[in-house]
C-alpha positions in Angstrom: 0.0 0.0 0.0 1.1 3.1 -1.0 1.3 5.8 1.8 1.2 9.2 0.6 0.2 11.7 3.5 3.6 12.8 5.6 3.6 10.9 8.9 2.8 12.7 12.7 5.5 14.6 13.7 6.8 14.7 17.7 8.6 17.2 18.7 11.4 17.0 22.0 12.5 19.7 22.5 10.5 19.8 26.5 12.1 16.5 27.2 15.1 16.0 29.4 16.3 13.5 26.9 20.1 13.5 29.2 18.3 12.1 32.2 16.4 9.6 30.9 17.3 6.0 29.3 17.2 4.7 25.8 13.4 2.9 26.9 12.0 6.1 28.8 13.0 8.1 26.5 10.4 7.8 23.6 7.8 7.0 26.0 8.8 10.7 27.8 8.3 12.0 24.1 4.7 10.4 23.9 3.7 11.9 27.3 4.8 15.4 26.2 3.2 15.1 22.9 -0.3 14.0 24.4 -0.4 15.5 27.4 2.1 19.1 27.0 5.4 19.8 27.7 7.1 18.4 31.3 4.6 15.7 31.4 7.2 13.4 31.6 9.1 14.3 34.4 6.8 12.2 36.5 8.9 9.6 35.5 11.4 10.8 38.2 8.6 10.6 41.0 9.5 7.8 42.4 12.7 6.8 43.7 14.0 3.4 45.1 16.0 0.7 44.4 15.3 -2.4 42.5 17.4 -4.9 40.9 16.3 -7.7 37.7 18.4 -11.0 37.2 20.9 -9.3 34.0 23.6 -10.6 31.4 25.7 -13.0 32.5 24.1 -13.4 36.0 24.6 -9.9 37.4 21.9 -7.9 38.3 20.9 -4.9 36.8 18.8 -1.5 38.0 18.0 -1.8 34.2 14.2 -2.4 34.3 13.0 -4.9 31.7 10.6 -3.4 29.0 7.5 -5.3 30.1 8.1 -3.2 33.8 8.7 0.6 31.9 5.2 -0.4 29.9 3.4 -1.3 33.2 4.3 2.0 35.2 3.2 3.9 31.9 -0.3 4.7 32.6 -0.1 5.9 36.4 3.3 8.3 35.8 2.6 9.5 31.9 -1.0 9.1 31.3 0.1 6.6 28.4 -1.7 2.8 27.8 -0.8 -0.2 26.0 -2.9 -0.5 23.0 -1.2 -3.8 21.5 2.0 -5.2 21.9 4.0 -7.8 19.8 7.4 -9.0 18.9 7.2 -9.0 14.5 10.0 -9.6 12.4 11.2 -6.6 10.3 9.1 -7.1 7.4 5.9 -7.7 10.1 6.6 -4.7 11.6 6.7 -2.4 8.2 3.5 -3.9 7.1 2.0 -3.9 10.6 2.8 0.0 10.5 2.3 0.6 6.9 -1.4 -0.8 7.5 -1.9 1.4 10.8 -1.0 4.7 9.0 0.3 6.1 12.1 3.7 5.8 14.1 4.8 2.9 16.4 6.9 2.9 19.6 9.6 0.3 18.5 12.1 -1.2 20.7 14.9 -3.3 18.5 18.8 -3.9 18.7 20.8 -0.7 18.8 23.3 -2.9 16.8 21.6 -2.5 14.1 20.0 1.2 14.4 22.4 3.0 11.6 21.7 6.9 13.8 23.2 5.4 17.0 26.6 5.3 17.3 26.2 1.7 18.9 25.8 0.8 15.1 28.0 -2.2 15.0 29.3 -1.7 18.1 26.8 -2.8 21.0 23.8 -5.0 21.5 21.1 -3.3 23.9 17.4 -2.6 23.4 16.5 1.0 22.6 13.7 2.4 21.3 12.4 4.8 19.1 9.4 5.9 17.1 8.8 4.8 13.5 6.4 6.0 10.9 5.8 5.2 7.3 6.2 8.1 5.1 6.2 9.2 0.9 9.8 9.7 1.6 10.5 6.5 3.2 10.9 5.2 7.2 10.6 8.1 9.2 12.7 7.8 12.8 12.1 10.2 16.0 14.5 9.2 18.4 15.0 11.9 21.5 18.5 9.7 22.8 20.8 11.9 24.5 24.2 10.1 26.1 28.5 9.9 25.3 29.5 6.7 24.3 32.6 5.3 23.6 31.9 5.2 19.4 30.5 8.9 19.5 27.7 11.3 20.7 23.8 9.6 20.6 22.1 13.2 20.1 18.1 13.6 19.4 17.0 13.8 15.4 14.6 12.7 13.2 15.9 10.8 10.2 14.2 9.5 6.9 15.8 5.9 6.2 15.2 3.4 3.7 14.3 0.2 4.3 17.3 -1.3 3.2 18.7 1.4 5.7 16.7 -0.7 8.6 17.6 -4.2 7.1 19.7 -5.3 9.7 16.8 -5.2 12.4 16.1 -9.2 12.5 12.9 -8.6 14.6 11.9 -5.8 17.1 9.1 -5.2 20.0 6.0 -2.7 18.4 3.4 -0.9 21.2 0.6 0.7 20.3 0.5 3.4 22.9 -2.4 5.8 23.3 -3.3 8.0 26.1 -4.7 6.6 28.9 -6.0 9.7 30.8 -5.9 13.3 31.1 -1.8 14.8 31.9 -1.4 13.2 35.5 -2.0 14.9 38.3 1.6 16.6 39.4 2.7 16.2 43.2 4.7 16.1 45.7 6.9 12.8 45.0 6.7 9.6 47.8 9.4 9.4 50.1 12.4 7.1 49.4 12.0 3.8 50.3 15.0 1.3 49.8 15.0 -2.0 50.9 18.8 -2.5 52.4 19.1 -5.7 52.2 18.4 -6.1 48.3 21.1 -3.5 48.0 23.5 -5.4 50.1 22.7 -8.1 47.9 23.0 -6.4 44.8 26.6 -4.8 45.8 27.9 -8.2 46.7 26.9 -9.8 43.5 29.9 -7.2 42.2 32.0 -7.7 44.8 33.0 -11.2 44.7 31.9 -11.8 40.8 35.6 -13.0 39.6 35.7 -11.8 36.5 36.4 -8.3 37.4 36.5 -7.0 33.3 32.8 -8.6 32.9 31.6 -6.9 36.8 33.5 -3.5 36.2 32.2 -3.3 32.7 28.5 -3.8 33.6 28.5 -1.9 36.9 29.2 1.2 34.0 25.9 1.2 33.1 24.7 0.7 35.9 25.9 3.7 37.8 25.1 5.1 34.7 21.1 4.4 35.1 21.2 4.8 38.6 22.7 8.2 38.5 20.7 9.6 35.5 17.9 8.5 37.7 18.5 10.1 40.8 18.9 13.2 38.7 15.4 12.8 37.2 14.1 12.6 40.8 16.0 15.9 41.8 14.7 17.7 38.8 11.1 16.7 39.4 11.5 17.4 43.5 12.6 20.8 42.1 8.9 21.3 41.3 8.3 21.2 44.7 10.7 23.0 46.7 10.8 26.3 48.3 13.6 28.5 45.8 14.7 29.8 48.7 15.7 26.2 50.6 19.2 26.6 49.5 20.7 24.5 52.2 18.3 21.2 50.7 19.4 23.0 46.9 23.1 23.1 47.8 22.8 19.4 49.7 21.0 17.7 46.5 23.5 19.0 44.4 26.4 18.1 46.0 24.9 14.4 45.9 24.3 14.7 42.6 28.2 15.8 42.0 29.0 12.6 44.1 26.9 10.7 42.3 29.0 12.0 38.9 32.1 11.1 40.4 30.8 7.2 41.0 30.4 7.2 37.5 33.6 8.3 36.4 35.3 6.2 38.4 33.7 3.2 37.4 34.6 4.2 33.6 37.7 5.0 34.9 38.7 1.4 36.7 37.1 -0.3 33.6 38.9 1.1 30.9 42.5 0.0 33.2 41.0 -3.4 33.4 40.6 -3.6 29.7 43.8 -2.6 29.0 45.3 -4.7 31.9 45.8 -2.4 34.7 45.3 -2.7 38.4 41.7 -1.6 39.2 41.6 1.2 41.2 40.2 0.3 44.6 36.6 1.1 46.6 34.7 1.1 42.7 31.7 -0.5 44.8 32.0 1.0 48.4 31.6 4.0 46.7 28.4 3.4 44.8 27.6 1.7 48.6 27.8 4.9 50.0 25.9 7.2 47.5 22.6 4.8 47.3 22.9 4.6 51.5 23.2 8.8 51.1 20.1 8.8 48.9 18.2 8.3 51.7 20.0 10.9 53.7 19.4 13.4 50.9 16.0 12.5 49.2 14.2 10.8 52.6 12.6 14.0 53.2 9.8 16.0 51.5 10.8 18.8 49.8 9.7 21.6 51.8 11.7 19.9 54.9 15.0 20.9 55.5 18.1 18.0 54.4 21.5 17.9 55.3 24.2 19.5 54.1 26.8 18.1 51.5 30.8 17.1 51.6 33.0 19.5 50.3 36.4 18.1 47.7 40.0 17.8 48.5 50.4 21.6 44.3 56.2 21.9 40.4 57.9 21.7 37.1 55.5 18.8 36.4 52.0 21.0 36.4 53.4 22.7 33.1 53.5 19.3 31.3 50.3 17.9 33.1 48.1 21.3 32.5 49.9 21.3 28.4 48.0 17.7 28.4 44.9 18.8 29.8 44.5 21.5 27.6 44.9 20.1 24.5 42.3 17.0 25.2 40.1 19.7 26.4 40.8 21.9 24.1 40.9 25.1 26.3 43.8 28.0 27.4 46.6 26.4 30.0 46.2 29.2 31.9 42.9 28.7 33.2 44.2 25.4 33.9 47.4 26.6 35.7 44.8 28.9 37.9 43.4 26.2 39.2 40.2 26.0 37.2 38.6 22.1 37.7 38.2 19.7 34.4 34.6 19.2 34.8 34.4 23.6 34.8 34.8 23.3 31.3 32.0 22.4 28.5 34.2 20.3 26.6 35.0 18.0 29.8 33.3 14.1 30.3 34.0 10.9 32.0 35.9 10.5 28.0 38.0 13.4 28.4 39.2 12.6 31.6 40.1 9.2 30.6 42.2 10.4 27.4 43.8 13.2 29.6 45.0 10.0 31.9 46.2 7.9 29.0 47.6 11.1 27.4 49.9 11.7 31.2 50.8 8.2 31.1 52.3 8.3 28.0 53.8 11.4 28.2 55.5 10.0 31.5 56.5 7.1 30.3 54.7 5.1 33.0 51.6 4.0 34.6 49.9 6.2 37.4 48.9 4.9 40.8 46.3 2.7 40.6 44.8 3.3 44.1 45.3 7.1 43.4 42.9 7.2 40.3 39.5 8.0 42.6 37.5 10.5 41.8 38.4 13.3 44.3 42.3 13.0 42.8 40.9 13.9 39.0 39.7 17.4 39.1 42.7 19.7 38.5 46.0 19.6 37.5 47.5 20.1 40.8 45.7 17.3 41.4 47.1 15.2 38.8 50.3 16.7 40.0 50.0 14.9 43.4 49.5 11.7 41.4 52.1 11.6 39.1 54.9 12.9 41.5 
């Protein structure tokens, strides 16, 4: 059948597309378009901690696709119409017939606008319509990865384009009710012994490439999540609370340096270094902190956060810096920190380590490479003495 009318277009521009994953993401795009702009940050409401059986035997905070369609109705005012796993060809006719766009979750491998293209199996979803111009893609994706930026587009594909997809999950999602009702979000509630449990599972696994390499993502999710939370508490507290403002943030910033550090100690693994040490007590102590920070309602006052930590060398270290960064040395040499600068990431930092090492002629202290010991040069400095 011919289609000849150009497909519904979604717009993105109101969704946080850097705080959500590569499932909530389309669905976030859904709740905006059917219910208005910001209707999807009731997605951070809640906040918890709950683990599924993953790869290899690991759990993951990753929840499976069947659990991100169930919470759909009550946080986005979205409902499952029909749901059903079609080969490709099933799923072009299956659209084709429908005349209107499909939520679509299928291998990233094989997505040719993701820089995973060829590079990494995981679900992801998008929307796809049929269109006179060919397979039209909304994808609102927003993260760094290792192959490149994912950013939010549309694109126009062919279906040879697409060929690669071997079969793929297509929903039906229509809205359920009016935009949900907006309020204050429940109180964190963490059940400490499946985090204990959870946290172990990485602790003893033996394979430390396999346990470091997955526990990136998953400080990844859980700190992208905790964000979410924070921005949709921000609904709800009093602009003037800066002591629970300056306290959030601060956890967030912690929460940041988890993740780099777990980036960090896997790349060294990879390559056959020593893992830095404390990768998992220190995700230990930012999920016991959530309570500490988001276990109160946000008009209620919450403690406040930690504050962070001097040669011939800092010349050579801040000449390194600058050029991965691609910024003056003398705002370097003034003590500005990495992450002050727009070009800075967990990607950066790991080429400005490589980078030193190389330059030195020699590895850098394992059990230095923690995240308060990688914000300035003078830090470096200390390292690399």
């Amino acid at each position: 059948m011919a289609v000849t009318g150009e497909p519904e277009q979604f717009a993105f521009g109101s969704v946080h597309s850097g705080l959500l994953d590569c499932v909530q993401v389309n669905l976030a795009v859904l709740a905006d378009h059917h219910h208005g702009p910001g209707a999807h940050l009731r997605l951070g409401a809640p906040l918890g901690f709950r683990s599924w059986e993953g790869p290899g035997g690991l759990p993951t905070v990753d929840p499976p696709l069947t659990e991100q369609l169930r919470l759909a109705p009550g946080l986005l005012g979205l409902r499952v119409v029909r749901r059903e796993r079609m080969s490709r060809t099933g799923m072009f006719a299956a659209i084709r017939r429908a005349g209107a766009a499909r939520y679509v979750v299928a291998d990233s491998f094989h997505l040719p606008w993701l820089p995973y293209h060829g590079q990494a199996h995981m679900e992801h979803s998008f929307l796809l319509a049929a269109g006179p111009g060919g397979w039209h893609v909304t994808d609102a994706y927003r993260s760094e990865t290792s192959w490149g930026t994912a950013a939010p587009g549309t694109w126009v594909l062919t279906e040879d384009a697409l060929a690669g997809i071997e079969s793929a999950e297509v929903v039906e999602v229509a809205p359920d009710t009016a935009r949900p009702a907006a309020g204050p979000p429940p109180l964190v509630s963490v059940d400490e012994s499946a985090v204990a449990a959870y946290l172990d599972a990485y602790d003893v696994c033996p394979d430390r490439v396999r346990a470091i390499g997955q526990l990136t993502v998953e400080t990844w999710l859980l700190a992208r999540s905790r964000t979410l939370h924070a921005t949709y508490r921000a609904l709800f507290t009093d602009h003037a609370d800066e002591e629970r403002r300056a306290a959030e943030a601060g956890h967030l910033r912690a929460w940041d340096k988890v993740v780099e550090q777990t980036y960090l100690a896997h790349r060294r693994l990879s390559r056959g270094r020593a893992e830095p040490p404390g990768v998992v007590d220190r995700l230990r102590q930012v999920l016991t902190a959530d309570i500490a920070v988001f276990g109160t309602p946000p008009g209620n006052p919450a403690p406040a956060a930690a504050p962070p930590a001097d040669d011939a060398l800092r010349d050579r270290v801040a000449a390194v810096a600058a050029e991965v960064l691609g910024v003056e040395v003398a705002g370097l040499l003034d003590g500005a920190p990495f992450d002050s600068f727009p070009s800075f990431s967990s990607f950066r930092l790991i080429e400005i380590i490589e980078r030193l090492e190389t330059a030195l002629g020699r590895e850098l202290d394992a059990d230095a490479l923690v995240p308060e010991n990688l914000r300035r040069v003078d830090d470096l400095c200390r390292i690399a003495r």
